[in-house]
Backbone bond lengths (Angstrom), bond angles and torsions (degrees), N, CA, C in turn:
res aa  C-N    CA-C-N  psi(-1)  N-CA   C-N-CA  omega(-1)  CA-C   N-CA-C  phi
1 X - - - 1.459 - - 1.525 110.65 -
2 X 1.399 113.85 -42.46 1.822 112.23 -174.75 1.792 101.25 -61.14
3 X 1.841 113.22 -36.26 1.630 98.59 -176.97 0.876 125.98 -41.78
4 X 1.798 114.56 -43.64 1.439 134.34 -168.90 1.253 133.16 -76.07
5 X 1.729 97.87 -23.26 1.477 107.48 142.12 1.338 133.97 -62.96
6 X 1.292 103.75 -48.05 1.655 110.62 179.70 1.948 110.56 -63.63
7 X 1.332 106.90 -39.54 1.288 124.02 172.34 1.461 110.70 -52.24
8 X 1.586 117.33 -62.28 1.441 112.57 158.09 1.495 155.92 -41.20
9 X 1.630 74.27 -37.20 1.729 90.86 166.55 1.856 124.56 -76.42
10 X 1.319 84.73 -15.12 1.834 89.59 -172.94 1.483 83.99 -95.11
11 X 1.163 112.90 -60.41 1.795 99.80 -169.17 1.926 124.07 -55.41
12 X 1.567 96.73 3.67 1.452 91.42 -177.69 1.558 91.73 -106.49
13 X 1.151 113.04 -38.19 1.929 128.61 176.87 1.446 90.99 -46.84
14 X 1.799 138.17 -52.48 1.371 108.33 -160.92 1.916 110.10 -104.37
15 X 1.725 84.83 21.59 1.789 97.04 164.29 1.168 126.80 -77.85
16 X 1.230 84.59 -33.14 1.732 101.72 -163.05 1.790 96.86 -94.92
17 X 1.354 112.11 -35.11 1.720 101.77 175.46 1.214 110.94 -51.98
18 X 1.518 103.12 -48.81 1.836 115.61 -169.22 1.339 109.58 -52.46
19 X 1.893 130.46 -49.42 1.174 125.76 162.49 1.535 130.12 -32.65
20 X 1.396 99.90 -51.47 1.005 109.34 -145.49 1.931 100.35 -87.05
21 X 1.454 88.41 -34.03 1.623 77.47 161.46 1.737 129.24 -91.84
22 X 1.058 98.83 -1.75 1.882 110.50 155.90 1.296 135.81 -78.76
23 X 1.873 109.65 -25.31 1.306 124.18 140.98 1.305 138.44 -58.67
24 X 1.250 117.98 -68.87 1.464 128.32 157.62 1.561 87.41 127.98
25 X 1.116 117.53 14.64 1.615 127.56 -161.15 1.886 93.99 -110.94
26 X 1.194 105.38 159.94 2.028 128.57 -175.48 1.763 95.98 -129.66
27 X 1.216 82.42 170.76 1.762 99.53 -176.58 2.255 86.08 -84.17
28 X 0.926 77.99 160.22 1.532 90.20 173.35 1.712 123.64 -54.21
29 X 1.196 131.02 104.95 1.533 129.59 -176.34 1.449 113.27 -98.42
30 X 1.078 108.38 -178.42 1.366 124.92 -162.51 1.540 111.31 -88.73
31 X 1.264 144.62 100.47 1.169 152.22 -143.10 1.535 121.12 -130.94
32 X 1.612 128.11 137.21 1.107 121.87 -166.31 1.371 99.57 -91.32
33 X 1.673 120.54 124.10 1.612 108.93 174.49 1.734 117.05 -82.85
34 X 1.916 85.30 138.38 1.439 99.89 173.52 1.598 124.76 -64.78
35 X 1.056 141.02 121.99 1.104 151.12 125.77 2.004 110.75 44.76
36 X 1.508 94.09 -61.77 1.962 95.37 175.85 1.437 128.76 -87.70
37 X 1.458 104.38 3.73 1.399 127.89 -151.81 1.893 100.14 -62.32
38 X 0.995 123.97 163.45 1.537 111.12 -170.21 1.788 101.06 -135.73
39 X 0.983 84.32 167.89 2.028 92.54 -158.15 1.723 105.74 -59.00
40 X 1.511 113.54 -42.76 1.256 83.55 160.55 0.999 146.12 -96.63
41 X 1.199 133.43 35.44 1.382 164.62 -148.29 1.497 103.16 -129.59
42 X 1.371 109.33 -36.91 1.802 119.00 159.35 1.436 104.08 -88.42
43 X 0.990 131.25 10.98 1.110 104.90 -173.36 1.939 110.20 -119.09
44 X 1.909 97.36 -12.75 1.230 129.67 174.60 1.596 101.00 -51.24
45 X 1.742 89.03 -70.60 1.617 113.76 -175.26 1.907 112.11 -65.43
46 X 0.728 126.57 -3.13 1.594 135.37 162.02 1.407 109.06 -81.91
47 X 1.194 131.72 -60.72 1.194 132.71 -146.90 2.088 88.75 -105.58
48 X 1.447 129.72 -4.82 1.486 112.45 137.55 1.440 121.62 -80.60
49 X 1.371 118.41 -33.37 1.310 103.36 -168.31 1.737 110.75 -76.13
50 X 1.484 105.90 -26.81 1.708 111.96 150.32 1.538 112.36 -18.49
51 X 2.207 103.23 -71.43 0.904 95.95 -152.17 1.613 116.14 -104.26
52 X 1.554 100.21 29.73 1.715 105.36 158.67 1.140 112.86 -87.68
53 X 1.750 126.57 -39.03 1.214 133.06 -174.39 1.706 113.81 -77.60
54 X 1.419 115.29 -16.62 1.598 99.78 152.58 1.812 110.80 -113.48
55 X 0.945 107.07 30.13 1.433 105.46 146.14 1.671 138.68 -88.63
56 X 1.899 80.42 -49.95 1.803 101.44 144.15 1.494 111.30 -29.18
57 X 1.095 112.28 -78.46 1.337 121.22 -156.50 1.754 121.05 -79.12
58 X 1.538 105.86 -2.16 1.006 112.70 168.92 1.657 134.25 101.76
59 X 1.474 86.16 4.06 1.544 104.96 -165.76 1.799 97.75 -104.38
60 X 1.599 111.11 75.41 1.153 117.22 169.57 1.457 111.83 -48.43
61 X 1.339 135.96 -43.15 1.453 103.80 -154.58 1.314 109.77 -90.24
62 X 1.286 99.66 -4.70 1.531 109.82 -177.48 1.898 112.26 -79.39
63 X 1.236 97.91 -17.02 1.853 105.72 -160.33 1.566 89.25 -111.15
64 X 1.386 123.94 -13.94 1.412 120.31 166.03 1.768 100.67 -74.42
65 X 1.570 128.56 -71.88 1.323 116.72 -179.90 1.365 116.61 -30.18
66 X 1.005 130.77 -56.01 1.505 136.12 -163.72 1.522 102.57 -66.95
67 X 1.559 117.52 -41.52 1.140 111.78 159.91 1.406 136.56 -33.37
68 X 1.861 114.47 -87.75 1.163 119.21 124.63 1.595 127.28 30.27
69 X 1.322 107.12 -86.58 1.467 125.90 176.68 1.279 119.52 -43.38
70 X 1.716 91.60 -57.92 1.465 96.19 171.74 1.113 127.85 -68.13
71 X 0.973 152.90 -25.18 1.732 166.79 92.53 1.424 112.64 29.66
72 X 1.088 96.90 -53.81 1.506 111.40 -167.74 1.264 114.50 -86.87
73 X 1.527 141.05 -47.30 1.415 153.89 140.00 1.870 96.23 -28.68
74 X 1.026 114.32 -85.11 1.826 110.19 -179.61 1.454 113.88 -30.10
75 X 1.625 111.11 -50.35 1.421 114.66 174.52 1.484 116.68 -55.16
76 X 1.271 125.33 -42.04 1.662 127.08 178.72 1.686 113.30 -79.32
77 X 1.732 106.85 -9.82 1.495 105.59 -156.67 2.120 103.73 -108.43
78 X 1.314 81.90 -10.74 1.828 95.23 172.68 1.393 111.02 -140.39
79 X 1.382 105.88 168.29 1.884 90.89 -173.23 1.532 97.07 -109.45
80 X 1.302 137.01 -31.01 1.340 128.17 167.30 1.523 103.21 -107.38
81 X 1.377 133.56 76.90 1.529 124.28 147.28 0.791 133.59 -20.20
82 X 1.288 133.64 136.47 1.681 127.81 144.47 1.570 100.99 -90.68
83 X 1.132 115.24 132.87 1.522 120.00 -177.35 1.464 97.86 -128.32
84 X 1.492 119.90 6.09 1.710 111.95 178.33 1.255 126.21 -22.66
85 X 1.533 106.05 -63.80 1.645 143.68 -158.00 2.014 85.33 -53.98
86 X 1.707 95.43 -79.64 1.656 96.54 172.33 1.009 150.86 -14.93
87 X 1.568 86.76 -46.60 1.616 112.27 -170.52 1.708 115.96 -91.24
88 X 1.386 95.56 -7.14 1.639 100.89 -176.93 1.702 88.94 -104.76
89 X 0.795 144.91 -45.56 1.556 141.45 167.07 1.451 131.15 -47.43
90 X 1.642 96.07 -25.53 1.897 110.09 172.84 1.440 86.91 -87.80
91 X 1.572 144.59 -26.28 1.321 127.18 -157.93 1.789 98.35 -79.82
92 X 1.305 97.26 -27.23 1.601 98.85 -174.06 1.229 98.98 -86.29
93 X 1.305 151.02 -6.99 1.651 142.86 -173.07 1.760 87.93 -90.16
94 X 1.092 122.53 -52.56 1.467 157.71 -174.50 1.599 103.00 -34.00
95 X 1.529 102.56 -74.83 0.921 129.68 165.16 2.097 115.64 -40.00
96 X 1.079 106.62 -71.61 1.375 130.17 170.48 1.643 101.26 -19.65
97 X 1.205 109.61 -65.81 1.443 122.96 -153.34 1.673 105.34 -104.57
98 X 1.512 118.77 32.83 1.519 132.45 173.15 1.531 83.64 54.26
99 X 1.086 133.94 101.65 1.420 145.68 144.26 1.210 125.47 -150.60
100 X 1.681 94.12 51.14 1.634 99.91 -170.37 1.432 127.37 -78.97
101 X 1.397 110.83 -2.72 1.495 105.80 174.43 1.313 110.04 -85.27
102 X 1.361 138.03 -36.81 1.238 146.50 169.79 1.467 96.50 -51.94
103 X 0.986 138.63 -52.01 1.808 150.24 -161.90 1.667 95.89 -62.80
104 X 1.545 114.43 -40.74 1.021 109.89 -131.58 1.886 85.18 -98.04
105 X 1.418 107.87 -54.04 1.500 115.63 160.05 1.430 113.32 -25.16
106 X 1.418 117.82 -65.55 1.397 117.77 -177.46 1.434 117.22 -66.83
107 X 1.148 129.87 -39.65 2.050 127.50 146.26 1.648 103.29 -36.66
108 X 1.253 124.75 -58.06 1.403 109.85 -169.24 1.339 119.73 -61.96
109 X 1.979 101.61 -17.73 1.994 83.18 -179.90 1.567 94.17 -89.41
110 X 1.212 112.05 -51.36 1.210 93.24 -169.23 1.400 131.05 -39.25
111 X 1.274 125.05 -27.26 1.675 130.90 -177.42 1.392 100.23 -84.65
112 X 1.305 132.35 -37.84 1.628 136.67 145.50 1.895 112.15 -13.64
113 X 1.494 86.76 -77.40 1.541 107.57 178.39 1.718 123.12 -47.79
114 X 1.438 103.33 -49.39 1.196 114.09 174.96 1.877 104.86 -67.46
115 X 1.092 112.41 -48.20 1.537 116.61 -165.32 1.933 100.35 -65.67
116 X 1.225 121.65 -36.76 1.782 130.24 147.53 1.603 98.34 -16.53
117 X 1.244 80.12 -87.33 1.626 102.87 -165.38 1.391 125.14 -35.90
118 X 1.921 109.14 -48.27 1.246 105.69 157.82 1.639 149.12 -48.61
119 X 1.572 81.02 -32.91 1.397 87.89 -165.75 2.007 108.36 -110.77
């Protein structure tokens, strides 16, 4: 049972590389806000940098909500989102806390999405 963990964890680690270098897109970083930026737009970037710093630390279910959150605020705050960045950061909270079919669903659209795009 521990292989299949360890096995899982690498095979979701070179999911998320593969995205991420087929996107051209990163998990969400730490960013200086501009000047016009609007409250929920701070409030996007609060509740990721929330949920890098308990991802850091290990507290998946906690760095998945914040995820989530943020997701959801973007979803009401634009009418076509890109939620990539998000969505590869909930896969790792996701991931974290054995929720790999959900993890794994959400890798499949995204490589869906991206594979659109290419072609």
């Amino acid at each position: 049972m521990k292989n299949l963990n360890v096995t899982s964890r690498i095979f979701f680690a070179l999911i998320i590389a593969l995205i991420i270098i087929l996107s051209g897109c990163a998990a969400p970083k730490r960013l200086e806000l501009p000047s016009n930026i609007t409250e929920e737009e701070i409030k996007i970037i609060a509740l990721v940098r929330e949920g890098e710093s308990y991802l850091g630390q290990g507290r998946y279910d906690q760095a998945e909500k914040r995820y989530r959150k943020a997701i959801s605020l973007n979803n009401k705050r634009v009418a076509a989102p890109d939620n990539t960045a998000f969505l590869l950061a909930l896969t790792q909270a996701l991931d974290g806390s054995g929720q790999f079919e959900e993890a794994s669903e959400i890798i499949g659209s995204l490589i869906k999405k991206i594979h659109k795009i290419k072609h």
